[in-house]
C-alpha positions as CSV (number, residue, x, y, z in Angstrom):
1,X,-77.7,-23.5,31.2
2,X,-75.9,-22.8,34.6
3,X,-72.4,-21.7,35.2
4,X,-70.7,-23.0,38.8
5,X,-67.8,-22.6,40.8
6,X,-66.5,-25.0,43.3
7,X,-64.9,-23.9,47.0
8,X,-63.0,-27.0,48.5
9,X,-62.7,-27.0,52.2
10,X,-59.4,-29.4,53.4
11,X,-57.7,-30.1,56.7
12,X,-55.6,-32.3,57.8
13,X,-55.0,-34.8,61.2
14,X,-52.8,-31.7,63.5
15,X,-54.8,-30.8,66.3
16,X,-56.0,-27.8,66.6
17,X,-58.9,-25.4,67.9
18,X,-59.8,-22.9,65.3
19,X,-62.5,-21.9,64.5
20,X,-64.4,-22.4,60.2
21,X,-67.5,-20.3,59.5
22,X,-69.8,-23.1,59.3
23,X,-72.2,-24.0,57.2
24,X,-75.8,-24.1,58.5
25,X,-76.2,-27.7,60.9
26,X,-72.3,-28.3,60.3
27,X,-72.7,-29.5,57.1
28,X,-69.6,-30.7,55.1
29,X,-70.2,-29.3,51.4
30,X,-73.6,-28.7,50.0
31,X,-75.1,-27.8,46.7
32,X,-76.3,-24.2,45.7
33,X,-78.3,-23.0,42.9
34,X,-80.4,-20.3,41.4
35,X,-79.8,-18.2,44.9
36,X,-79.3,-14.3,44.6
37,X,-77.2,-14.8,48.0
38,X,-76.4,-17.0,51.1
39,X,-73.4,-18.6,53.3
40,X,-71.2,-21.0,52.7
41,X,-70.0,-22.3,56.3
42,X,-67.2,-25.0,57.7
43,X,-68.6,-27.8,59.9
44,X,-69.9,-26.9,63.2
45,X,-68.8,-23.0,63.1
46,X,-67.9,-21.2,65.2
47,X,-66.7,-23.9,66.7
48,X,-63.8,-26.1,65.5
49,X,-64.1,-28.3,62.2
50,X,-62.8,-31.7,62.6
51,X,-59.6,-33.5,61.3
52,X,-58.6,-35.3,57.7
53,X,-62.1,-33.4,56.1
54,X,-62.8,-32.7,52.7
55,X,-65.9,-30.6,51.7
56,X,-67.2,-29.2,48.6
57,X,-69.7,-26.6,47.9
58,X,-70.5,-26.5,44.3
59,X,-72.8,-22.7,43.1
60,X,-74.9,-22.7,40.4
61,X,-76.1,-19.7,38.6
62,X,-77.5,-18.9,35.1
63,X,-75.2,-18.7,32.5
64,X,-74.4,-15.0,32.2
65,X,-74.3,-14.3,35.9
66,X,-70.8,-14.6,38.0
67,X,-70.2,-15.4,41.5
68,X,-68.6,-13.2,44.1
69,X,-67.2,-14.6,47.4
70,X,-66.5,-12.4,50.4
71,X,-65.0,-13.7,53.5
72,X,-66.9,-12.9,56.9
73,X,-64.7,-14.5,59.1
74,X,-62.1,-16.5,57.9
75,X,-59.2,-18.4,60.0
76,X,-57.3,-21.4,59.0
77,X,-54.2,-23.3,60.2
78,X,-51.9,-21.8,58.4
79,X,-49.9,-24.1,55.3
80,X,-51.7,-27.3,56.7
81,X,-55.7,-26.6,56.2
82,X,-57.2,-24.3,53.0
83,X,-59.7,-23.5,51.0
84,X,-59.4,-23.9,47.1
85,X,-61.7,-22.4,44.8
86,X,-62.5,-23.4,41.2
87,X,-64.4,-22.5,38.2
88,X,-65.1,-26.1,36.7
89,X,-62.1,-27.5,36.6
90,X,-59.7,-24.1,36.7
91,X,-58.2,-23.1,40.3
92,X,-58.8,-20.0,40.8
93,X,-56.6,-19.8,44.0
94,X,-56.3,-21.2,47.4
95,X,-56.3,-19.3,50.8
96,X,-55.0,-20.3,54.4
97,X,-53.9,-18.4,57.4
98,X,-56.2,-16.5,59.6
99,X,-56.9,-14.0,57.4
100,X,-57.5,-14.1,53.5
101,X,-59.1,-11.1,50.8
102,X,-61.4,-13.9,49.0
103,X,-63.2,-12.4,46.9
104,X,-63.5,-13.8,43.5
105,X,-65.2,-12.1,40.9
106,X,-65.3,-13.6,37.2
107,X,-66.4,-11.8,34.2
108,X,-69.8,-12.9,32.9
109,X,-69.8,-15.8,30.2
110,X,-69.3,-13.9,26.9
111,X,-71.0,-16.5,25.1
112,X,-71.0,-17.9,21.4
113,X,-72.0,-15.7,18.2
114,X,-74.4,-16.7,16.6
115,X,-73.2,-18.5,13.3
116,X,-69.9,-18.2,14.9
117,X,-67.4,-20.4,17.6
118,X,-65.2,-19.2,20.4
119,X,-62.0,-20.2,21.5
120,X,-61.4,-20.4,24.8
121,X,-63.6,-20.9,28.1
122,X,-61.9,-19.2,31.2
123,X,-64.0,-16.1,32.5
124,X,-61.2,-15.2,35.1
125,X,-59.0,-12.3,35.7
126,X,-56.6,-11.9,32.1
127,X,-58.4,-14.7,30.5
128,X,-58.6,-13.4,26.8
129,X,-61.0,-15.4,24.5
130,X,-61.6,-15.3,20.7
131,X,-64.1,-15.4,18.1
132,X,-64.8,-16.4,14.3
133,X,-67.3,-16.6,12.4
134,X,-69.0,-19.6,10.0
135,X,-68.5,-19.6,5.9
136,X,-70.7,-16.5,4.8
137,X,-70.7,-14.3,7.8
138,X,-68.1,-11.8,9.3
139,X,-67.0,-10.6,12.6
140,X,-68.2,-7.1,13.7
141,X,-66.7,-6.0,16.6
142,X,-63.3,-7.6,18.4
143,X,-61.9,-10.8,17.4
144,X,-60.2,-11.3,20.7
145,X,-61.6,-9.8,24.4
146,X,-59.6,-9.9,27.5
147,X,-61.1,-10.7,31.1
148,X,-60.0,-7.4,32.9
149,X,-58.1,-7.9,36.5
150,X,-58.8,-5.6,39.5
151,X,-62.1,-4.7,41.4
152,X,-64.2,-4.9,38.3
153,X,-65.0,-8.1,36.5
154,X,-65.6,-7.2,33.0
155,X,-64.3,-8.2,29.4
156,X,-62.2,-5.0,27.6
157,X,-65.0,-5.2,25.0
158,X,-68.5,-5.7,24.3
159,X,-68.9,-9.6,22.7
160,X,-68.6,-9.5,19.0
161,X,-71.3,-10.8,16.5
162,X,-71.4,-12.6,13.4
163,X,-73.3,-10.5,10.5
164,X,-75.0,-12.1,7.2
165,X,-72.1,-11.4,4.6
166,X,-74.8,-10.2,2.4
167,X,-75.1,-6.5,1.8
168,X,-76.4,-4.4,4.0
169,X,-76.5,-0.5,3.5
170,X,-75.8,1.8,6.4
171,X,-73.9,-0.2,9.2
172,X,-72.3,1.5,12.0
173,X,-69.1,-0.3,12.9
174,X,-68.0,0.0,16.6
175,X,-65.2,-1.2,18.5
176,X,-61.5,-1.1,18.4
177,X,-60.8,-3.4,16.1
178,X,-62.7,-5.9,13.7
179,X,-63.1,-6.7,10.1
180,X,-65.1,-6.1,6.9
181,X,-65.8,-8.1,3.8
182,X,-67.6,-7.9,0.9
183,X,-70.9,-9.5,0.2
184,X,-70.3,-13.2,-1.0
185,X,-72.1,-15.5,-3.6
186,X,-71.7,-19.0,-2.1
187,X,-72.8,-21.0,-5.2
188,X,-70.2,-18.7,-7.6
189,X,-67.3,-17.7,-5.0
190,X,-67.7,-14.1,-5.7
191,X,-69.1,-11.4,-4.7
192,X,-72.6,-10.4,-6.1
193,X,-73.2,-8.2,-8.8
194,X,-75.1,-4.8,-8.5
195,X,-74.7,-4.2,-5.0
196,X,-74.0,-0.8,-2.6
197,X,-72.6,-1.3,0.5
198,X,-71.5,0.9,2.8
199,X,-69.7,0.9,6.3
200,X,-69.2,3.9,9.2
201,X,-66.6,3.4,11.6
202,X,-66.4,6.7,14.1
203,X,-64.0,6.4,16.7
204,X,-62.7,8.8,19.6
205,X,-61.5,12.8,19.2
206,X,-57.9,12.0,19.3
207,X,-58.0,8.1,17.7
208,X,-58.0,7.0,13.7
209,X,-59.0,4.0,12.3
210,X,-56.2,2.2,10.1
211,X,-57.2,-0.5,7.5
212,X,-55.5,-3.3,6.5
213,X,-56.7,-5.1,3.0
214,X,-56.1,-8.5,3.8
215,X,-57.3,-9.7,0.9
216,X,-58.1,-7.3,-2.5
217,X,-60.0,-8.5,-5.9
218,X,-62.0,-6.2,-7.6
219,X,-62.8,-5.9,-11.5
220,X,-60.4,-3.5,-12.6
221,X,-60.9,-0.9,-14.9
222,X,-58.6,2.2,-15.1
223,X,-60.2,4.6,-13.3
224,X,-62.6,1.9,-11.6
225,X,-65.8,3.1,-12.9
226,X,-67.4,-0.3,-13.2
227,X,-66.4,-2.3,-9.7
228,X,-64.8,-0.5,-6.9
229,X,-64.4,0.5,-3.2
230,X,-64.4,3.7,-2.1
231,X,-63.1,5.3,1.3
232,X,-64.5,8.9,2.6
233,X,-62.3,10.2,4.9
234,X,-63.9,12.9,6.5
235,X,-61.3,15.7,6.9
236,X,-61.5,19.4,6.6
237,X,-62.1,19.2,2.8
238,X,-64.1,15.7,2.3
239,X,-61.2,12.8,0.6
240,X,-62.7,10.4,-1.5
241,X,-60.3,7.7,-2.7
242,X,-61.1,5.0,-5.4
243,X,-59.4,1.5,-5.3
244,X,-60.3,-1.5,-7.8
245,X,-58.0,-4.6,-9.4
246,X,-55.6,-6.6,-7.4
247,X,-54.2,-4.9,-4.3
248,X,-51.7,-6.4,-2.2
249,X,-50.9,-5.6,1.7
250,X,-52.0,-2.3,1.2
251,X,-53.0,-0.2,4.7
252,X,-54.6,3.4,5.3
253,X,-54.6,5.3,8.3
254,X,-57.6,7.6,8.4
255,X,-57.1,11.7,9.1
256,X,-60.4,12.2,10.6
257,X,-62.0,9.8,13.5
258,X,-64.9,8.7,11.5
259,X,-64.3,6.7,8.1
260,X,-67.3,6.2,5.6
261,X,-66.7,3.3,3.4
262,X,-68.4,2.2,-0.2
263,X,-68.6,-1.0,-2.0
264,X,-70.3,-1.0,-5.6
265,X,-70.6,-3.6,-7.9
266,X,-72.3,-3.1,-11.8
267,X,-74.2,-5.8,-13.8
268,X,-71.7,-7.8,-15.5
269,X,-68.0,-9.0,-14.4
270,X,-67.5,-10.0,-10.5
271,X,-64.6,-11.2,-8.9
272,X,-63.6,-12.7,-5.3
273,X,-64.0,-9.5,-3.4
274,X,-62.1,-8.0,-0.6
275,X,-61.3,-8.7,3.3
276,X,-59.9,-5.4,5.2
277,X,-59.1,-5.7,8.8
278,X,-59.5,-2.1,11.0
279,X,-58.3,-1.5,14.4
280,X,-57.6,2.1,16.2
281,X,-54.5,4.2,17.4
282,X,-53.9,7.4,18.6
283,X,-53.4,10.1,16.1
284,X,-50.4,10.0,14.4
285,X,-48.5,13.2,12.7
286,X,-46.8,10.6,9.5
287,X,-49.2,8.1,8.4
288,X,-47.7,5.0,6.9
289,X,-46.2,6.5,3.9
290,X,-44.0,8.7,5.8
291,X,-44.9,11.8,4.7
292,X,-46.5,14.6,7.1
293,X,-50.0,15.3,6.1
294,X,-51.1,18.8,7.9
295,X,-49.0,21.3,7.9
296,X,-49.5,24.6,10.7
297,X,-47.6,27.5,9.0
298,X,-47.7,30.5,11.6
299,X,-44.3,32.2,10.2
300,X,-44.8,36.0,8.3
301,X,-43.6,34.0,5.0
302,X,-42.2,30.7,3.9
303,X,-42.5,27.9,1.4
304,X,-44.6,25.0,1.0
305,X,-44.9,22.0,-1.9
306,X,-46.3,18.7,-2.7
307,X,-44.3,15.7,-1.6
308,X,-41.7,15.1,-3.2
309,X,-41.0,18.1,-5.0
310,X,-39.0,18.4,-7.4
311,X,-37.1,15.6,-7.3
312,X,-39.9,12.7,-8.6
313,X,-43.6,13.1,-9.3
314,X,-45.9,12.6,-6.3
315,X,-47.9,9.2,-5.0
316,X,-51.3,8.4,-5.7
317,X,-53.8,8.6,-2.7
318,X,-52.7,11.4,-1.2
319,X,-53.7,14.2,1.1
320,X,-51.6,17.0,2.2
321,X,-52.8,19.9,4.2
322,X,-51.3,23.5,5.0
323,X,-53.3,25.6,7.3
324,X,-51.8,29.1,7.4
325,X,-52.5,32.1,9.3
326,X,-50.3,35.3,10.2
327,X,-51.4,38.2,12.5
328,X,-55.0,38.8,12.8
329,X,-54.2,42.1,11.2
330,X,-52.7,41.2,8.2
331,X,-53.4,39.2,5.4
332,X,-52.3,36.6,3.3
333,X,-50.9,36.6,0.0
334,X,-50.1,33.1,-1.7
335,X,-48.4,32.7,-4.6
336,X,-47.3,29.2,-7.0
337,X,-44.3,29.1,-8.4
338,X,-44.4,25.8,-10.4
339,X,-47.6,23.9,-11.1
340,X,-48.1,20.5,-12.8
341,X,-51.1,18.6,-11.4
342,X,-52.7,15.8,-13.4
343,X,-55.9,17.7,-15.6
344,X,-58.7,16.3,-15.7
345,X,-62.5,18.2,-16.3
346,X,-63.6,20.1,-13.6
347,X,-60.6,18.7,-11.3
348,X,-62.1,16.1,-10.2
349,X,-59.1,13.7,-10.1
350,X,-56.2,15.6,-9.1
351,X,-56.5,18.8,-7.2
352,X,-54.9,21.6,-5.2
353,X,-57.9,23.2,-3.0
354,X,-57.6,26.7,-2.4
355,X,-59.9,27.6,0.5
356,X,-60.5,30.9,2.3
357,X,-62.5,30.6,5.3
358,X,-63.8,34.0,6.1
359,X,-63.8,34.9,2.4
360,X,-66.5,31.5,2.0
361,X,-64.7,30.9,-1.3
362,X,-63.2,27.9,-2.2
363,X,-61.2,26.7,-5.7
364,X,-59.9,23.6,-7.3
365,X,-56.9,23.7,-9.5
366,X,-55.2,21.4,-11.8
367,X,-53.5,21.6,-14.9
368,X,-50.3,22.9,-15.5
369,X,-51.2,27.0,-16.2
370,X,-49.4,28.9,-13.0
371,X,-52.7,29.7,-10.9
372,X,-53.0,33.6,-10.4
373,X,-52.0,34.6,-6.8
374,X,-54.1,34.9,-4.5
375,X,-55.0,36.9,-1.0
376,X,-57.0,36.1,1.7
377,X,-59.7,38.1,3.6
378,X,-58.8,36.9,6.8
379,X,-55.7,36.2,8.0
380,X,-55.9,32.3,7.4
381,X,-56.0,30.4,4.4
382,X,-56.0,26.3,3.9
383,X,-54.4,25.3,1.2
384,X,-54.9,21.5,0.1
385,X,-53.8,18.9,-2.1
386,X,-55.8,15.4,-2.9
387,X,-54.6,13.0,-5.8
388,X,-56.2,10.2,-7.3
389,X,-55.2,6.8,-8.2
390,X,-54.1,7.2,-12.1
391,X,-51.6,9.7,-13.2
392,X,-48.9,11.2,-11.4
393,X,-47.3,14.0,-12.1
394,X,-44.5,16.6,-11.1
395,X,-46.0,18.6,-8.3
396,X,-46.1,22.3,-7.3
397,X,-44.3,24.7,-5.1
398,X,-46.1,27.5,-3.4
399,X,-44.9,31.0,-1.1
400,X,-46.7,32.9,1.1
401,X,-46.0,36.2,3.1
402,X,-48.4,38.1,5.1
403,X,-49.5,41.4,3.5
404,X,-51.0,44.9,4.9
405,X,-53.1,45.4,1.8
406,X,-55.5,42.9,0.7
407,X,-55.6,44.6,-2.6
408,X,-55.7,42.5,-5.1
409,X,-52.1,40.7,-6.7
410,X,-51.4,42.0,-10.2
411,X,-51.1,38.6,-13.2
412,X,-47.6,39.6,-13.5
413,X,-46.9,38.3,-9.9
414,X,-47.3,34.4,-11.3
415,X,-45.0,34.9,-14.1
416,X,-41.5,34.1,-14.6
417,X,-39.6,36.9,-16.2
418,X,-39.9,35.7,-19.8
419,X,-43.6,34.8,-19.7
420,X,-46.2,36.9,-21.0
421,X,-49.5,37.0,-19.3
422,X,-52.6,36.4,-21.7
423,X,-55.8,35.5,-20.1
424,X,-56.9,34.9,-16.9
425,X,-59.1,32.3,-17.9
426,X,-59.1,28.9,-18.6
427,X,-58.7,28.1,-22.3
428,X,-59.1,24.8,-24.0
429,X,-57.7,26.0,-27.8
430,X,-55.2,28.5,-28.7
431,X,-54.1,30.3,-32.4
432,X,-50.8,32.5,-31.9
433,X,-50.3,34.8,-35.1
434,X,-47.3,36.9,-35.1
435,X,-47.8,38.3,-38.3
436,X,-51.4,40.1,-37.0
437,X,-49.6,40.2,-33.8
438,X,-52.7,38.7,-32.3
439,X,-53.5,35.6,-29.9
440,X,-57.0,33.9,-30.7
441,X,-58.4,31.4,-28.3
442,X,-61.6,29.3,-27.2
443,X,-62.6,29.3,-23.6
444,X,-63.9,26.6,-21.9
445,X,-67.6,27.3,-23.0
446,X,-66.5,28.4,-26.3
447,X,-66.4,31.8,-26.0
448,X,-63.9,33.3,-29.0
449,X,-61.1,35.5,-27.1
450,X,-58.3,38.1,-28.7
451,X,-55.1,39.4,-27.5
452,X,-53.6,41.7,-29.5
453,X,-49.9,43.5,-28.8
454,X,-48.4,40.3,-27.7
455,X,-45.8,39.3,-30.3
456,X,-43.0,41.5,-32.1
457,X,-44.1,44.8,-33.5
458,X,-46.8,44.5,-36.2
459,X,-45.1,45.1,-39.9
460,X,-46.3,47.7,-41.5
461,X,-47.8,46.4,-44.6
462,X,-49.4,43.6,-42.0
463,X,-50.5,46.8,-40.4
464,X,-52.0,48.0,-43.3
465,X,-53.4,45.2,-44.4
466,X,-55.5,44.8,-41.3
């Protein structure tokens, strides 16, 4: 296939004695293909072209290539005579006078995807063209490219292409914006059963990715252990978030510039799948839900808590960050004040993430025991705070100060003047007696534990008894 442009030559019946750039033997017009290079000329340059003319030199090259015209010498009776230049049938411009800057550069033809269409054919300067893609296929890459104007004849971005819809595991996503889809069953209109797919979108230092579920319908189940899609934002502590059922104009903006994305389907139950648009923008302090996400506390004490604390419980799928570090000197002593975060084993839904980076110790919390305070070896500690997709509850509340003496906090800094401190260990059963004057519990592996002294004074003949 061949791509041409078109350079009129007209002038009109006005004397005149100006010289063209002619053509080889004065020809008016001529026909050029498959050349790297050559002249186009007007009749009988360098000596004057003739009255009431009308010439046309069509270029051929292969589809792909572009033409660039450069003027060598270039002088024209001014309004009355021109040149006009065309790519098929679109003027690209005309030029008169005695001197012109012709030089026409188009961007190469970006071509069709394969099992896709195109709309639009202009390759010149701020041309913008877009793609699709057949029944069963998706667009990876930019649905619409723009030819770019100055010196340089290129599109803003590579072509996109059309992928098979059906899984593949381990595609790299590139661009600034495109789309992803689930895998489809054409003969049952959903998506197949017992499938992983998964998606990486990495973007510039500086840039996030924000996702846009278009369309959302996947089996539901409460905590989406059968069906579901599964986004890995790759921040300082790794955030997984779940998502099955019926969503509706939902977006995410990602906190880290690369984005790991996970579609799993089980055996049995399969619905229509899901259609999420991404595109890229600069990094962003409030993400779409309006809340700040990662907090730099540099003060010698304050006060931090989940979001919206303590007036309502907080939202599901979210991350909130607080990096804080004091003098390199000193270090730092954090301590929670209130503390209800969904429980569930190990903290895996649900967590507050205590991490101390020179100390190499990290813990998740949850529950709603007051966590013992806590201070770090260094003078930095990141505190985070991840929730799931289920239960919501009330939130915490947290201090800091910066401390001298990394010696370690005493249980009785946690408590609220009338709490007693029992154990400081997680406990799954508890048997208060307050005629033994003795606390019985079981520990998480099972492990019988006894308190005694913690009640009213023991009576005597209890006393006497034991």
């Amino acid at each position: 296939m061949l791509w041409s442009l078109k350079v009129l030559l007209l002038t009109t019946s006005v004397w005149r004695n100006i010289p063209g750039h002619a053509q080889e033997h004065g020809e008016c017009g001529g026909y050029v293909t498959r050349q790297s290079s050559g002249y186009i000329d007007s009749p009988n340059y360098p000596g004057q072209y003739g009255n009431n003319m009308f010439c046309t030199w069509t270029i051929e090259v292969a589809l792909g290539e572009v033409v660039k015209l450069t003027p060598v010498a270039f002088s024209l009776e001014d309004l009355y005579d021109w040149i006009a230049v065309y790519d098929d049938a679109t003027l690209l411009g005309e030029y008169s006078a005695l001197t012109v800057n012709l030089t026409s550069a188009l961007c190469p033809d970006p071509g069709v995807p394969h099992n896709g269409y195109r709309q639009g054919d202009s390759v010149t300067a701020g041309a913008v063209v877009s793609f699709g893609c057949h029944e069963g296929f998706i667009l990876t890459g930019q649905e619409h490219i723009t030819c770019m104007s100055g010196d340089r004849r290129d599109w803003t971005a590579r072509p996109p292409t059309c992928e098979d819809s059906a899984c593949s595991t381990g595609r790299y996503v590139y661009g600034q914006d495109g789309e992803i889809a689930s895998p489809r069953d054409l003969t049952r209109g959903t998506y197949p059963t017992n499938v992983d797919c998964t998606w990486q979108i990495s973007v510039d230092p500086g840039e996030v990715v924000v996702l846009e579920f278009l369309e959302f319908n996947i089996e539901y189940q409460p905590r989406c252990l059968y069906d579901w899609f599964q986004i890995h934002d790759l921040t300082y502590i790794s955030f997984y978030q779940l998502f099955c059922g019926f969503l509706n104009s939902t977006v995410y903006v990602s906190m880290a510039s690369t984005l790991a994305l996970h579609f799993h389907s089980d055996g049995e139950i399969a619905t229509t799948g899901f259609r999420i648009r991404y595109h890229v923008q600069n990094r962003s302090a409030d993400d779409q839900k309006g809340y700040q996400r990662v907090h730099l506390l540099s003060e010698d004490a304050g006060s931090f808590s989940s979001m919206n604390f303590p007036w309502s419980p907080y939202s599901n799928n979210v991350y909130q960050q607080w990096d804080i570090t004091v003098d390199v000197h000193k270090h730092v002593k954090l301590m929670f004040t209130e503390f209800d975060v969904a429980e569930t084993q190990y903290c895996l839904g649900d967590q507050v993430v205590i991490d101390d980076p020179y100390g190499s110790t990290r813990a998740a919390i949850c529950g709603t025991c007051l966590p013992m305070p806590r201070v770090s070896k260094g003078n930095s500690l990141v505190v985070v705070f991840m929730t799931d997709f289920v239960i919501r509850r009330d939130g915490f509340s947290a201090r800091y100060e910066a401390v001298g003496d990394r010696s370690e906090p005493s249980a009785q800094d946690a408590l609220q003047p009338d709490w007693l401190w029992i154990s400081d260990v997680r406990i799954k059963q508890i048997s208060v007696s307050s005629s033994t004057n003795q606390v019985w519990a079981l520990d998480e592996s099972g492990r019988p534990l006894r308190r005694t002294g913690i009640t009213a004074a023991v009576p005597q003949d209890a006393a006497a008894a034991r």
